[in-house]
LOKOLZA-545073 format. One record per residue (C-alpha): residue in one letter; x, y, z. Coordinates in steps of 0.001 Angstrom, whole numbers, m for minus. Layout:
BEGIN
{site A; {X; Y; Z}}
...
//
This chain:
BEGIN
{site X; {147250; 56092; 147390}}
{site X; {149042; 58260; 149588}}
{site X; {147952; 61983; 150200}}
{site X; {149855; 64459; 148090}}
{site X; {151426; 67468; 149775}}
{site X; {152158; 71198; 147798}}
{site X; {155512; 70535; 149253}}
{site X; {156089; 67514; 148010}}
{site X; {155019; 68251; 144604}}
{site X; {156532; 71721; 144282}}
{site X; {160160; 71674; 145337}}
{site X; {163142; 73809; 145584}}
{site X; {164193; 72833; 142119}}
{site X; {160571; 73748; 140243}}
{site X; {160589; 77455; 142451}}
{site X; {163967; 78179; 140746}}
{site X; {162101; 77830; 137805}}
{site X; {159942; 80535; 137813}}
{site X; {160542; 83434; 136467}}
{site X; {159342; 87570; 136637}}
{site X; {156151; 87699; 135086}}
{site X; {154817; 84215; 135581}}
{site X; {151645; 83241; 136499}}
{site X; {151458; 80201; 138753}}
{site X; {148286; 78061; 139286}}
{site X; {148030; 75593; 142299}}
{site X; {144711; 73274; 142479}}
{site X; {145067; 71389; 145896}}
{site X; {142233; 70788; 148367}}
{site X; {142178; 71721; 151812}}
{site X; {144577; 70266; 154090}}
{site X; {147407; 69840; 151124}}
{site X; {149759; 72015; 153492}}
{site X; {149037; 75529; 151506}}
{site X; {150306; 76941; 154700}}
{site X; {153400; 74265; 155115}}
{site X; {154397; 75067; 151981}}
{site X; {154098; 78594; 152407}}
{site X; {155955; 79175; 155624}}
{site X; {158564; 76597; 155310}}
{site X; {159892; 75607; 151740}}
{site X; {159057; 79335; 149796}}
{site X; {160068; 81192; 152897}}
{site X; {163254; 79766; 153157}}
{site X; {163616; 80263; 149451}}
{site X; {163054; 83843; 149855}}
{site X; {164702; 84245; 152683}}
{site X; {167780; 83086; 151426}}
{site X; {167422; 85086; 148135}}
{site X; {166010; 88411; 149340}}
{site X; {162799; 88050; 148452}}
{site X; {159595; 88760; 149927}}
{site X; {155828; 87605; 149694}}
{site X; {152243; 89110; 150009}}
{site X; {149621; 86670; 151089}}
{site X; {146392; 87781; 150140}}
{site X; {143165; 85822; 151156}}
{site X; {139081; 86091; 151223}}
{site X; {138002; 86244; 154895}}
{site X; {139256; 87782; 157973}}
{site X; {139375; 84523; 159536}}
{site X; {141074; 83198; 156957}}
{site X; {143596; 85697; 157265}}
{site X; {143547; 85911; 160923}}
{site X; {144366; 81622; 160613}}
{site X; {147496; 82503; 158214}}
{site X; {148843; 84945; 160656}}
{site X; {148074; 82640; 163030}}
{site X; {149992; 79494; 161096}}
{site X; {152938; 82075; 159735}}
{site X; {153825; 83589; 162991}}
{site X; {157229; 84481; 163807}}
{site X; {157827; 85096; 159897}}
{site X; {156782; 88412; 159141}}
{site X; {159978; 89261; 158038}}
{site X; {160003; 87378; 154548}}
{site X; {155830; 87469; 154442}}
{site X; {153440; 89966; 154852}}
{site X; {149815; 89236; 154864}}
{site X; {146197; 91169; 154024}}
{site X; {142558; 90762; 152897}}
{site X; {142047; 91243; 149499}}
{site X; {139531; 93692; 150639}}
{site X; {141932; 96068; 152475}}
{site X; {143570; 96301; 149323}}
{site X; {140132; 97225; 147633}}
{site X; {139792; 99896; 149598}}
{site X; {142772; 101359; 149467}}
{site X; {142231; 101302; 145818}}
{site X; {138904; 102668; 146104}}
{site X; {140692; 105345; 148298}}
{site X; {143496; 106744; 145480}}
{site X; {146068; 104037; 145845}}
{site X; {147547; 102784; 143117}}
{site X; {147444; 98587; 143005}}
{site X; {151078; 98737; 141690}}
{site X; {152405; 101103; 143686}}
{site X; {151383; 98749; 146690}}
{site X; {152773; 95610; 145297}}
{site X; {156200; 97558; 144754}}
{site X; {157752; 95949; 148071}}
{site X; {156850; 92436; 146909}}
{site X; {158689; 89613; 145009}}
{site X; {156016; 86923; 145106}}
{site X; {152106; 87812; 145386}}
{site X; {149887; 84864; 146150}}
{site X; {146115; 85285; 145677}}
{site X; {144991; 82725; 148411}}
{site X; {141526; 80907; 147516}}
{site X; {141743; 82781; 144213}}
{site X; {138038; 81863; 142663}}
{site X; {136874; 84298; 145572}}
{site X; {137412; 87361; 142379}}
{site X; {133921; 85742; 140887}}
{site X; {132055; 83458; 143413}}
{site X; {132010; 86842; 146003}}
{site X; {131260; 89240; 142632}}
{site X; {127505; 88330; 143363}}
{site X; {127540; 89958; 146635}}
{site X; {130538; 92308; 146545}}
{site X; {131024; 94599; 143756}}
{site X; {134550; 95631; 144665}}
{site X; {136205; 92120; 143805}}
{site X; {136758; 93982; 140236}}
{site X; {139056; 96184; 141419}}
{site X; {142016; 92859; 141942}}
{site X; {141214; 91346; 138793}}
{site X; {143632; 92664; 136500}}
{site X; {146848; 91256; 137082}}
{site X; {145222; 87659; 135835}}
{site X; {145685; 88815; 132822}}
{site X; {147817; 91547; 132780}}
{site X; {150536; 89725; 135066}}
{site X; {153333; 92946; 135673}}
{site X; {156748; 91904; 134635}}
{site X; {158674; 92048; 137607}}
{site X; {156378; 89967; 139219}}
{site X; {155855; 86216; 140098}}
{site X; {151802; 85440; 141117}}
{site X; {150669; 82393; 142760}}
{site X; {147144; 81502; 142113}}
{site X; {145740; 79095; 144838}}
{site X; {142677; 77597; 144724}}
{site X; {140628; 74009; 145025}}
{site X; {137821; 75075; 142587}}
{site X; {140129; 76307; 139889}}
{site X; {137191; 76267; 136788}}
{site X; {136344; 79811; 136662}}
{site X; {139852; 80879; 136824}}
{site X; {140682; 78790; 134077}}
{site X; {138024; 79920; 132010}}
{site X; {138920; 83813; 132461}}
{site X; {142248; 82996; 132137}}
{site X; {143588; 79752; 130485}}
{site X; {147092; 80386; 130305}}
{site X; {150185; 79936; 132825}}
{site X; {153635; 79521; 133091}}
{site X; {153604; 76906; 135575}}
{site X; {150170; 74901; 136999}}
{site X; {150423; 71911; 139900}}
{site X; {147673; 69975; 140008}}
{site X; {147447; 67342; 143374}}
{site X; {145071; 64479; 143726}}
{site X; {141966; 65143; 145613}}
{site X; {141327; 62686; 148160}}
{site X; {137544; 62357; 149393}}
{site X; {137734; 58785; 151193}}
{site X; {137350; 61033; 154765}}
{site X; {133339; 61294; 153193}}
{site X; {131846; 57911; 155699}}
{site X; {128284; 58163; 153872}}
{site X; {126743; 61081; 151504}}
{site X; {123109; 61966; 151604}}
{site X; {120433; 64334; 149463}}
{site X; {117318; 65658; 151079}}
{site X; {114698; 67958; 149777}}
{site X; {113931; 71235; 151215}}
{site X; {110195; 71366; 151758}}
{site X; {108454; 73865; 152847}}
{site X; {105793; 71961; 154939}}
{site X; {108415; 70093; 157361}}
{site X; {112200; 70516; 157940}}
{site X; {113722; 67441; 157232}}
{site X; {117473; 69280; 158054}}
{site X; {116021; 69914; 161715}}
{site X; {114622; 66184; 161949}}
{site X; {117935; 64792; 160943}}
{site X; {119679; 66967; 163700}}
{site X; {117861; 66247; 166536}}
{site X; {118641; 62447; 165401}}
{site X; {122294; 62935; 165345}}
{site X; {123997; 61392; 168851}}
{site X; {125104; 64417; 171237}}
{site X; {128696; 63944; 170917}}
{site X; {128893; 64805; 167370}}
{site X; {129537; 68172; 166096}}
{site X; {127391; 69500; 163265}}
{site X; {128776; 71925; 160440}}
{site X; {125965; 73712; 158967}}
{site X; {126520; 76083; 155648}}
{site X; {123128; 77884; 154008}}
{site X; {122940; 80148; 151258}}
{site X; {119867; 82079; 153379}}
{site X; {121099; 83944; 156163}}
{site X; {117527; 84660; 157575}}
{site X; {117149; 80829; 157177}}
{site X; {120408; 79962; 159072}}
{site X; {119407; 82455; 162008}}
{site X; {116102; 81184; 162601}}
{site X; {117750; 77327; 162730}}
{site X; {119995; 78510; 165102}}
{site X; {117535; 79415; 167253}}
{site X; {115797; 76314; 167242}}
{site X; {119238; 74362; 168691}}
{site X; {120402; 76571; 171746}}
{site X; {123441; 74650; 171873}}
{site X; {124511; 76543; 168687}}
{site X; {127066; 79299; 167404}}
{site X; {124998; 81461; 164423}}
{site X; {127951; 83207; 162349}}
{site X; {128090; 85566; 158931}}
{site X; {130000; 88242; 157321}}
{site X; {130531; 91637; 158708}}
{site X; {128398; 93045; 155670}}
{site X; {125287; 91151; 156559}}
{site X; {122219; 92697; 158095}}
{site X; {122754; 89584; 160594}}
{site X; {125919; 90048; 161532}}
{site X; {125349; 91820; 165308}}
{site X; {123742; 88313; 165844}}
{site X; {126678; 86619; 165205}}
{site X; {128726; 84773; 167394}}
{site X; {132538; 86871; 167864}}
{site X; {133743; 84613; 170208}}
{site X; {133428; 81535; 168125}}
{site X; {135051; 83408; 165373}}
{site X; {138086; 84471; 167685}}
{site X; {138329; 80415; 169221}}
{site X; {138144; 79527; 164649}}
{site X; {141028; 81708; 164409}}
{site X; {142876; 80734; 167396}}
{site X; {142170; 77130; 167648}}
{site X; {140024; 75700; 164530}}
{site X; {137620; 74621; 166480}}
{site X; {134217; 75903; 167892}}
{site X; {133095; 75098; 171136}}
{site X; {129207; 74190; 170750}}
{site X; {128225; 71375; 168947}}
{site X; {126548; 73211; 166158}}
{site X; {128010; 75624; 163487}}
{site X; {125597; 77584; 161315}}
{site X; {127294; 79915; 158793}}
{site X; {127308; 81561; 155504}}
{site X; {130165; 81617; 152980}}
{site X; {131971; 83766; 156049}}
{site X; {133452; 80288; 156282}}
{site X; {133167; 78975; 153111}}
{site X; {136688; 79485; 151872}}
{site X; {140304; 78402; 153638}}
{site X; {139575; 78324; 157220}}
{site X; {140232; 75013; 158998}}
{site X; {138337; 73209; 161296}}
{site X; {140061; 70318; 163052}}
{site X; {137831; 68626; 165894}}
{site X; {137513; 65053; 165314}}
{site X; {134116; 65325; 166854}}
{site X; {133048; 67590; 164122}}
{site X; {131297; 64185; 161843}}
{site X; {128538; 65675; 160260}}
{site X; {128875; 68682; 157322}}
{site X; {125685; 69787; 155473}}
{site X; {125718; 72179; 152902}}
{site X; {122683; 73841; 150799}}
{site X; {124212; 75852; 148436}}
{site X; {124003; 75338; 144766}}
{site X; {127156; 76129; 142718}}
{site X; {129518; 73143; 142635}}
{site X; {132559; 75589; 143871}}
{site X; {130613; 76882; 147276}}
{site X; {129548; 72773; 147819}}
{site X; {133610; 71832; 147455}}
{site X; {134731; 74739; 149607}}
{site X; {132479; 74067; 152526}}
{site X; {133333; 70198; 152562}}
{site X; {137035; 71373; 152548}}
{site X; {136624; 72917; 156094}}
{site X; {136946; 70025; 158221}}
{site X; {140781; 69166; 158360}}
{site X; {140680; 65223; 158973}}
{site X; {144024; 64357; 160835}}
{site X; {143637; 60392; 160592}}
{site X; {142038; 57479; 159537}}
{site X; {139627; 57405; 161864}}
{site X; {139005; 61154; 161329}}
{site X; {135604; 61177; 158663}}
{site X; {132368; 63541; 157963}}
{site X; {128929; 62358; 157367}}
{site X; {127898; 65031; 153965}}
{site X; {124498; 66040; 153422}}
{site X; {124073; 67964; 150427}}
{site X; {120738; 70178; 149693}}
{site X; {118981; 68343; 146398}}
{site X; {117656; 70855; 143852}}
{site X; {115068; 69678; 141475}}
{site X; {114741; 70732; 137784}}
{site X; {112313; 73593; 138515}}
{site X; {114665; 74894; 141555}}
{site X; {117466; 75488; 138496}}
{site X; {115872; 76629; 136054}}
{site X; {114679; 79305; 138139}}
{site X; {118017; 80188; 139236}}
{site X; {119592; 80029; 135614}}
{site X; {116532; 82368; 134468}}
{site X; {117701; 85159; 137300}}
{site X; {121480; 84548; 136030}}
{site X; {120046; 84955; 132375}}
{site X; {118203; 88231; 133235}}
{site X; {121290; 89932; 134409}}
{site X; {123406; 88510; 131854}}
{site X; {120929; 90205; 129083}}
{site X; {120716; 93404; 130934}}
{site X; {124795; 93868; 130233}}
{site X; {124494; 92784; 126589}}
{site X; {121837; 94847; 126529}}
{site X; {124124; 98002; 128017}}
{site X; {126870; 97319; 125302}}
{site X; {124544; 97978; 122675}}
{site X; {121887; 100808; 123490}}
{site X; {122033; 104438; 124210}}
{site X; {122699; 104951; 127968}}
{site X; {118969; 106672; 127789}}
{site X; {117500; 104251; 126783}}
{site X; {119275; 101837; 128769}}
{site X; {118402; 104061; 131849}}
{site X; {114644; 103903; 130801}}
{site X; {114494; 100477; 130534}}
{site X; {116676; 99291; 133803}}
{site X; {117292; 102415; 136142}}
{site X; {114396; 101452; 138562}}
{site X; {115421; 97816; 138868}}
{site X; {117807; 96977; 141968}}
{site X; {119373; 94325; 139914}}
{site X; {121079; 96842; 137524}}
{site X; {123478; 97276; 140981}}
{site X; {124808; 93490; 140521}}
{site X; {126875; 93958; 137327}}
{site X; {127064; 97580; 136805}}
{site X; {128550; 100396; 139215}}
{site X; {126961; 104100; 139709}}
{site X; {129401; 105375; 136801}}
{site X; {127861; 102455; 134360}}
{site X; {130838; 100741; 133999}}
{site X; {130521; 96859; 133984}}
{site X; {132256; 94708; 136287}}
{site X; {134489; 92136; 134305}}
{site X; {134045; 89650; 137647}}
{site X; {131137; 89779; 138286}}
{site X; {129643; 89641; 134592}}
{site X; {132160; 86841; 133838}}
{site X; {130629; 84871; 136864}}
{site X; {127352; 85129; 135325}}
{site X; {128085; 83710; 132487}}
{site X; {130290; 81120; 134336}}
{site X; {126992; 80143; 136472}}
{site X; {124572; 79906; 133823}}
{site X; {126689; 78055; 132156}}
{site X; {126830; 75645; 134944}}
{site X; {122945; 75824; 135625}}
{site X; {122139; 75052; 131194}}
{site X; {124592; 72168; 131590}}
{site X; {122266; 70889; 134702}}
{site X; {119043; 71740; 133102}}
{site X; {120131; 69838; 129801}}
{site X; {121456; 66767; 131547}}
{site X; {118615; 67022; 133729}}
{site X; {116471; 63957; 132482}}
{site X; {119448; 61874; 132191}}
{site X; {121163; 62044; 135768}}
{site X; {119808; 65252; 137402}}
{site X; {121805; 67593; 140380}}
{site X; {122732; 64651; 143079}}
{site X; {124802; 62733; 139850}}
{site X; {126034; 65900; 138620}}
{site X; {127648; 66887; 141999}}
{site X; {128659; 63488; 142685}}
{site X; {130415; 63615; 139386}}
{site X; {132314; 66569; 140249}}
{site X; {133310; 65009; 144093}}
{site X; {134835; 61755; 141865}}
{site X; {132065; 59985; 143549}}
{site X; {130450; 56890; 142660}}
{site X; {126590; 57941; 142567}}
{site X; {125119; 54238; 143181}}
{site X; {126719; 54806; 147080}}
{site X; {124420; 57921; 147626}}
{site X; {121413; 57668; 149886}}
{site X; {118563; 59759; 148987}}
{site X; {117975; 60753; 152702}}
{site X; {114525; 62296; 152730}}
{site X; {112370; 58943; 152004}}
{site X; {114941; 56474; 154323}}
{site X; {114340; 59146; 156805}}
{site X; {110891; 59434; 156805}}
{site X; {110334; 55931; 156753}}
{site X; {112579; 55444; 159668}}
{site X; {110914; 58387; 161682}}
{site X; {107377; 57369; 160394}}
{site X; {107872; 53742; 161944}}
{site X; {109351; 54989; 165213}}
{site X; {106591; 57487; 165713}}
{site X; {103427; 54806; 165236}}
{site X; {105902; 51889; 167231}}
{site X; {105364; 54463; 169930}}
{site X; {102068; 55240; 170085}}
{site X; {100758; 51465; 168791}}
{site X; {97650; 50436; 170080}}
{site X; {97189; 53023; 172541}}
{site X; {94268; 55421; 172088}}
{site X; {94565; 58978; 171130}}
{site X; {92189; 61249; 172047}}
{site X; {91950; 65722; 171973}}
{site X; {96160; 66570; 172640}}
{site X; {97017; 63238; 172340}}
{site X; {95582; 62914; 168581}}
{site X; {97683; 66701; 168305}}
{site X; {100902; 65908; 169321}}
{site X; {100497; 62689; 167129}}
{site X; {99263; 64234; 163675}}
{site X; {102219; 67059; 164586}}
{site X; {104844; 64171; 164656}}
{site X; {103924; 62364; 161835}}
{site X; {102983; 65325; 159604}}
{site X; {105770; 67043; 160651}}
{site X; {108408; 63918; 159370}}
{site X; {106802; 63614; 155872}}
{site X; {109430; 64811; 153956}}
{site X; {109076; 63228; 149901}}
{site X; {106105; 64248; 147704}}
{site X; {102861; 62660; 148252}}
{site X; {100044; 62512; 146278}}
{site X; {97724; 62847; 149259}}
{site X; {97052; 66355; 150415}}
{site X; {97922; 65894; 153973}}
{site X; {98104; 69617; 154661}}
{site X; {94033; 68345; 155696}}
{site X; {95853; 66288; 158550}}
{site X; {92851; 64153; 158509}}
{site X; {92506; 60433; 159347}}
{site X; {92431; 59651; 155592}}
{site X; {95524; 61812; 154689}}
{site X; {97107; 60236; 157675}}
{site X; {96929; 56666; 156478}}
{site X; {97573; 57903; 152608}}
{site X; {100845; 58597; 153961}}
{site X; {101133; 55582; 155684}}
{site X; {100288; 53563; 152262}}
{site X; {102749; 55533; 149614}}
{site X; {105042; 54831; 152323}}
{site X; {104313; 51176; 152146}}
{site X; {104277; 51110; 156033}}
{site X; {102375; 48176; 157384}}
{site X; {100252; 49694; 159621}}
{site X; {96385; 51549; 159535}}
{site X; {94790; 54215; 161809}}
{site X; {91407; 53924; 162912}}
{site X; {88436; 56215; 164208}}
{site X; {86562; 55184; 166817}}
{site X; {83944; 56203; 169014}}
{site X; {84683; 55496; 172672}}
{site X; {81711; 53699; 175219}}
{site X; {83341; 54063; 178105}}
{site X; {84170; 57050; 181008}}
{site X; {85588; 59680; 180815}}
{site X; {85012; 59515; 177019}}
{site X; {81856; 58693; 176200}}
{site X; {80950; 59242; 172621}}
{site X; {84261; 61106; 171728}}
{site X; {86266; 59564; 168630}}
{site X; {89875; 58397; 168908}}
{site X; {92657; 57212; 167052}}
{site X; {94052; 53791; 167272}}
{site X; {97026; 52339; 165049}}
{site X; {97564; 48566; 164469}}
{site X; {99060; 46324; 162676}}
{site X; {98121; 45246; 159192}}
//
């Protein structure tokens, strides 16, 4: 089926249609030609009608890439951060009075209102003309995770929705994050050299110290972050400039989570642990694939049952503490929840509650109960793969084809040869350090027995032994020896 284009689908004809006061909703996945469609077909519309456009987005890079993409066109469109327009709010402005100048006022990436509300408070202050669309006004809503937009606000004038195309995903994978070995690190030092590696984590402490186990990596994250003077400004600038970064590793945040392109054909290989379904479909939306022969490799974090219902418990808490707020005395409401650093994520210093932020809450633990419930049934890799259109029986579950694969290479290399003092080390290191599934063996004891428990709920064919050595230099000192079964 060939790819649809915004351009294709929205034409000359259907933007004569709209109307002052409409609300306009656009769900099309990266590389739909947001920015084609943009710069070409409604600039020329406005140009030749006296219009003009704001272009608001999420990210400076983002932004930085539009100005980038609508050069030469400033005089029709003019284009900002939503945040420079928060704080110009925050600063006395009036949101009206700054949307005056402006005929059409696109809200690039639009879900960014809720999914940022968990880490920036002011997305509140941009909220209201979702509902409250002014009259002499036309608003474009783009986004590919339209969901929570649709469930604040159901209704619009006009809504295109293109066909999502994920044939560019070659193979999809699910690991396990343990906490005894890094199967993410294992994987990457497995990948050839001349494949790029897109990296997004939800832990920025995490995603620094992996960085610093690749040298050949760029470490990037938002200006807000206690992280950010480690990160990497000249790969941001070459993003901007070029959509592409120059080392063969990426490790970011949700900096990059939302609109900016990457097109490198040698970028293959996108992994992503991050929980909420509309974080997972942004970050896969950053590689631009310009062909056929243009694909990704996607491996996606797994979360088990425990992992979400921990997460949907911490959603819960906050979600209680507003309902809470609406109906006791701000005394008691103080006594209760002033010491807590969590009353900061939904209410401001004045005790006012922020709509966005609240309403992504709710949103979220709504997505975790529906997880949790369907848990027994098809658990997180089915649900996600449900969401990508994605047939689930074509997933590989990465951590135990992995292990088995690293398991076998490890004892094929040191087979029949004995081990003895840093020998036996380096060996228990490698294979203890590629265990990557449960085991009902504790092999934290790294013992002879734990070693070949491994080997045996791995169903690998092969047995360590101990033995005592006769012979100089190592008389009477115990070895390891693998063969064979």
């Amino acid at each position: 089926m060939p790819k649809q284009y915004i351009s294709d689908v929205i034409t000359n004809e259907e933007i004569a249609k709209w109307k002052q006061g409409n609300r306009i909703l656009i769900h099309s996945q990266t590389g739909s030609g947001k920015s084609e469609f943009i710069k070409t077909k409604l600039y020329d519309y406005c140009k030749d009608n006296n219009k003009k456009i704001l272009l608001l987005s999420n990210r400076t890079l983002l932004k930085k890439q539009n100005l980038a993409d609508i050069k030469d066109k400033s005089d029709v469109i003019d284009t900002h951060n939503y945040q420079e327009f928060e704080s110009k709010v925050l600063g006395g402005n009036s949101l009206l009075e700054m949307f005056k100048d402006f005929d059409y006022i696109i809200y690039d990436e639009a879900h960014y209102f809720y999914s940022d509300s968990l880490f920036n408070r002011n997305t509140n202050i941009l909220i209201d003309p979702i509902i409250n669309t002014p009259a002499d006004k036309i608003f474009l809503f783009i986004t590919a995770t339209p969901d929570i937009l649709l469930k604040y606000q159901p209704d619009y004038s006009f809504t295109y929705t293109l066909q999502f195309d994920y044939s560019y995903i070659k193979n999809i994978y699910f690991y396990n994050k343990g906490t005894k070995s890094s199967v993410v690190e294992s994987i990457i030092r497995n990948i050839p050299l001349n494949e790029k590696i897109l990296y997004f984590g939800s832990n920025t402490k995490d995603n620094w110290k992996l960085s610093q186990t690749f040298p050949d990596s760029h470490f990037i994250c938002s200006k807000g972050n206690p992280y950010y003077k480690k990160s990497d400004q000249d790969v941001i600038y070459q993003i901007a400039n070029e959509c592409r970064y120059e080392k063969r590793i990426l490790i970011a945040t949700k900096v990059l989570d939302n609109g900016v392109n990457i097109i490198d054909k040698d970028v293959k290989h996108i992994f992503v642990d991050m929980v909420d379904i509309i974080s997972l479909i942004q970050c896969i939306g950053r590689k631009r694939c310009v062909d056929d022969n243009d694909y990704i490799n996607l491996y996606i974090r797994n979360y088990n049952k425990g992992n979400i219902y921990y997460i949907l418990k911490n959603y819960e808490y906050k979600i209680n503490m507003v309902d809470d707020f609406k109906k006791m005395s701000k005394d008691d409401f103080r006594e209760k929840y002033l010491k807590k650093k969590s009353i900061d994520y939904i209410l401001d210093p004045n005790f006012n509650i922020n709509e966005a932020k609240y309403f992504a809450y709710k949103f979220l633990a709504e997505y975790m109960r529906s997880i949790v419930n369907i848990y027994e049934n098809i658990g997180y890799k089915e649900y996600v793969c449900n969401a990508l259109h994605i047939d689930a029986d074509n997933i590989s579950h990465l951590d135990a084809a992995f292990e088995s694969k690293k398991l076998t290479e490890i004892i094929e290399s040191n087979i029949n040869k004995k081990m003895f003092g840093k020998d036996k080390e380096d060996f228990k290191n490698l294979l203890f350090g590629n265990v990557f599934t449960p085991k009902k063996v504790n092999y934290a004891k790294r013992g002879i027995s734990a070693a070949n428990g491994v080997l045996n709920e791995d169903n690998l064919p092969y047995e360590i032994f101990s033995i005592k050595d006769r012979k100089i230099p190592h008389v009477d000192e115990y070895y390891w020896i693998i063969a064979r079964k």
